[in-house]
N, C-alpha and C positions, 0 to 999 in steps of 0.2 A: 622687189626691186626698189633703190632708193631714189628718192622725188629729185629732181633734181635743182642744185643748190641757186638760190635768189638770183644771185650774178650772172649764173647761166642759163636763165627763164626766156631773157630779152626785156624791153625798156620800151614802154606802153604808154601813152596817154590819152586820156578820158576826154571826151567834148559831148558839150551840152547844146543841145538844138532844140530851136524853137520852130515849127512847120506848122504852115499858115495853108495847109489842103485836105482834104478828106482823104481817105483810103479805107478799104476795109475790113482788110488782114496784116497780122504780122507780115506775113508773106510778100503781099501787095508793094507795103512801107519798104522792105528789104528790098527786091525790083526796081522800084525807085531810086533808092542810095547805091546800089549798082552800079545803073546806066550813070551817077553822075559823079561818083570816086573812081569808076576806070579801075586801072590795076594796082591800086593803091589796097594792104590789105586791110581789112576792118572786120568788127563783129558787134552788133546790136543788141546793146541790154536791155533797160528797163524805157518803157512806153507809159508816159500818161496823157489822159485828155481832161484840159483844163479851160472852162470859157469858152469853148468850140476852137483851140488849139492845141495841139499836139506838142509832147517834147518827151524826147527821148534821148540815150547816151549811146555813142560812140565808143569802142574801145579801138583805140591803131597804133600801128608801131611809132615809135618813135623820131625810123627815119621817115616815112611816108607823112610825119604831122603838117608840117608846112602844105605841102602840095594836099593834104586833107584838108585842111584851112581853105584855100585856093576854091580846090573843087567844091565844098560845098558853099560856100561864099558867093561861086559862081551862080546856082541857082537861087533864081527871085524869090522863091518859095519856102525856103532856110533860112534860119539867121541862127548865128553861132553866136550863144550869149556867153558859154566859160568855157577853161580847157583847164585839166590840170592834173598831176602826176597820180591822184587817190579817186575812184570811184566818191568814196563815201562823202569828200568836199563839192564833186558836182552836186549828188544828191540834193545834199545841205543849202546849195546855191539854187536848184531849179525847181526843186517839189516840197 
């Protein structure tokens, strides 16, 4: 079966979070980012610990970015340092 073509994937963008708490599984962190995106959809990539903080990417649709912004903005314990169209320019920006 063939993949289906760029245009018709959907329109995604990357955010880089900076988390200022402990946790102790992937699992945990995802729990977390749950309770505080709501029905917004998302999916967690790469996790590093650096200097006793945390930072990890985001991936979410396009339409839900704003209200992603929002939501995690809202918690005291995230700060959203980049967001941007390619995985591989957060990377470059965070780690």
């Amino acid at each position: 079966m063939a993949r289906l073509s760029k245009a018709a994937r959907g329109k995604f963008r990357w955010i880089g979070v900076k988390a200022d708490l402990n946790f102790n599984s992937r699992n945990e962190l995802k729990n977390i980012i749950f309770e505080i995106m709501g029905h917004n959809e998302w999916k967690l990539y790469d996790i590093r610990n650096l200097n006793e903080l945390y930072y990890f990417i985001l991936r979410v649709k396009l339409e839900d970015y704003y209200n992603s912004l929002e939501s995690l903005g809202s918690y005291d314990k995230f700060q959203t340092l980049t967001s941007s169209g390619k995985i591989k320019l957060i990377r470059e920006r965070i780690f």
